[in-house]
C-alpha positions as CSV (number, residue, x, y, z in Angstrom):
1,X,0.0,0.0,0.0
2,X,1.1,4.0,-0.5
3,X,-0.1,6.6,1.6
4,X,0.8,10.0,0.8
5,X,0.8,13.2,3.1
6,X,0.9,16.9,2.0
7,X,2.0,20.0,3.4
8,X,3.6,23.4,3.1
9,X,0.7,25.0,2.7
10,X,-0.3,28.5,4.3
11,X,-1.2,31.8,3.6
12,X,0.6,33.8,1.7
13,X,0.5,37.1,-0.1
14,X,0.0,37.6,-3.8
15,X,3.3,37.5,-5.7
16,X,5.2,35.4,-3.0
17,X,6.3,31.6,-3.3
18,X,5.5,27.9,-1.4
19,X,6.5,25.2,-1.3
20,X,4.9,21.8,-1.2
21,X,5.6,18.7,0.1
22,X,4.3,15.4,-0.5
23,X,5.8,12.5,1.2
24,X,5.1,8.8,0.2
25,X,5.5,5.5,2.4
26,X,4.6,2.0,1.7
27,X,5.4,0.1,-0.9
28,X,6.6,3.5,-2.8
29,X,8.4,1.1,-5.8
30,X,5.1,0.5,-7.3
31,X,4.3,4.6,-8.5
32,X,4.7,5.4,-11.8
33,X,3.1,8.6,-11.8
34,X,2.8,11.4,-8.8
35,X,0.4,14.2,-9.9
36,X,-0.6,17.7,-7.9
37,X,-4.1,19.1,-8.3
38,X,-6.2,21.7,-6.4
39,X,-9.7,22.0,-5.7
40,X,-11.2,25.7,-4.7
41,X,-15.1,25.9,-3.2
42,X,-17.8,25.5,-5.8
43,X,-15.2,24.4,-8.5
44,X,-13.9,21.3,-10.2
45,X,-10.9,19.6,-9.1
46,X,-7.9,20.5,-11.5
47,X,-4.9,18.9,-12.4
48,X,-1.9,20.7,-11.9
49,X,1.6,19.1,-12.4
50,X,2.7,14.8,-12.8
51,X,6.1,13.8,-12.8
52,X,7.5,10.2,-13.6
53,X,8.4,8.3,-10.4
54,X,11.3,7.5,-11.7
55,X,12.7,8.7,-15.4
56,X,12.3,12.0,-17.0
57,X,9.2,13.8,-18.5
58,X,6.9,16.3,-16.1
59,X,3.5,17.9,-17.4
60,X,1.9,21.1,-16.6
61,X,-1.8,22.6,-17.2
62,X,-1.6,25.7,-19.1
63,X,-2.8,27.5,-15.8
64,X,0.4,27.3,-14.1
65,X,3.0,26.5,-16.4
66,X,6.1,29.0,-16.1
67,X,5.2,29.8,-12.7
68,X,5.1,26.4,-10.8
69,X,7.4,23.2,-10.8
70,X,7.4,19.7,-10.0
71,X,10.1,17.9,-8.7
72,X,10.7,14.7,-7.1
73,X,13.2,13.6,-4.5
74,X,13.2,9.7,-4.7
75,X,15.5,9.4,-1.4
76,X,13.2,10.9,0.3
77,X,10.4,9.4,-1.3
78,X,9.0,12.9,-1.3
79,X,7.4,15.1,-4.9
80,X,7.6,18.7,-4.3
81,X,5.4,21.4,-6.2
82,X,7.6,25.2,-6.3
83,X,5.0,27.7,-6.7
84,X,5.9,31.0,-7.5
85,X,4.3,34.0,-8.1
86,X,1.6,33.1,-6.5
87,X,-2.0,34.7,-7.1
88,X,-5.2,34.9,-5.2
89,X,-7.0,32.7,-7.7
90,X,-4.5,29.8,-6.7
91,X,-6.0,29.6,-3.8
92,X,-7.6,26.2,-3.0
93,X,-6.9,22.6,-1.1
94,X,-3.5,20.9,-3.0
95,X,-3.6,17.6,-3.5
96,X,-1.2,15.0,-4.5
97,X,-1.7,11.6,-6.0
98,X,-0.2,8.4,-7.1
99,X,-1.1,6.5,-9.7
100,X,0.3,2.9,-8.3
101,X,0.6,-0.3,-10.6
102,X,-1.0,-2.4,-11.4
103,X,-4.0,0.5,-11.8
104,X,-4.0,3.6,-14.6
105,X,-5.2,6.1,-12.9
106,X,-4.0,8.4,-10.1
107,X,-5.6,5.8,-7.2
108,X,-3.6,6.8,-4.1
109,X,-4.5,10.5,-2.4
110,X,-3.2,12.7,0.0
111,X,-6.0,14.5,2.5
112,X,-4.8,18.0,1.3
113,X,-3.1,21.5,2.4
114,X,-4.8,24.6,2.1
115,X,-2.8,27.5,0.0
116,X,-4.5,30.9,0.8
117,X,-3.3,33.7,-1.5
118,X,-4.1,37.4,-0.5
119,X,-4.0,40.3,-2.6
């Protein structure tokens, strides 16, 4: 089994940076994939950023990309998400997810940490 925990989040105000964290444990061998998304109130979860467990090759919605990266620390069995330039309207819950073999889709999930961005 994987479990995954996030954190870093916080509040923070409009043009500044976080970062976070999500750390794996379990049987962390079987992700391919780990992927961040974000959910605000009233709105559809969104994908934001996957990166290969292992390998190269990271992919970013259009909403983000040039101002957020994913990176992954396999020692630590931890995926981090740089945001920068942060804006109010990135405010939501962050989650992470693994997709773990033998399934195709992103089936393991963090509970969340809220990022508050004030103007």
């Amino acid at each position: 089994q994987v479990q995954l925990v996030e954190s870093g989040g916080g509040l923070v105000q409009a043009g500044g940076s976080l970062r976070l964290s999500c750390a794996a444990s379990g049987r962390t061998g079987c992700i391919q994939f780990v992927g961040w998304f974000r959910q605000a109130p009233g709105k559809e979860r969104e994908f934001i950023a996957t990166i290969r467990w292992s390998g190269s090759g990271t992919v970013y919605s259009d909403s983000v990309k040039g101002r957020f990266t994913i990176t992954r620390d396999n020692a630590k069995n931890t995926v981090y998400l740089q945001m920068n330039s942060l804006q109010p309207e990135d405010t939501a819950v962050y989650y992470c997810a693994a997709q773990v073999s033998p399934a195709y889709d992103y089936n393991r999930w963090g509970q969340g940490t809220q990022v508050t961005v004030s103007s």
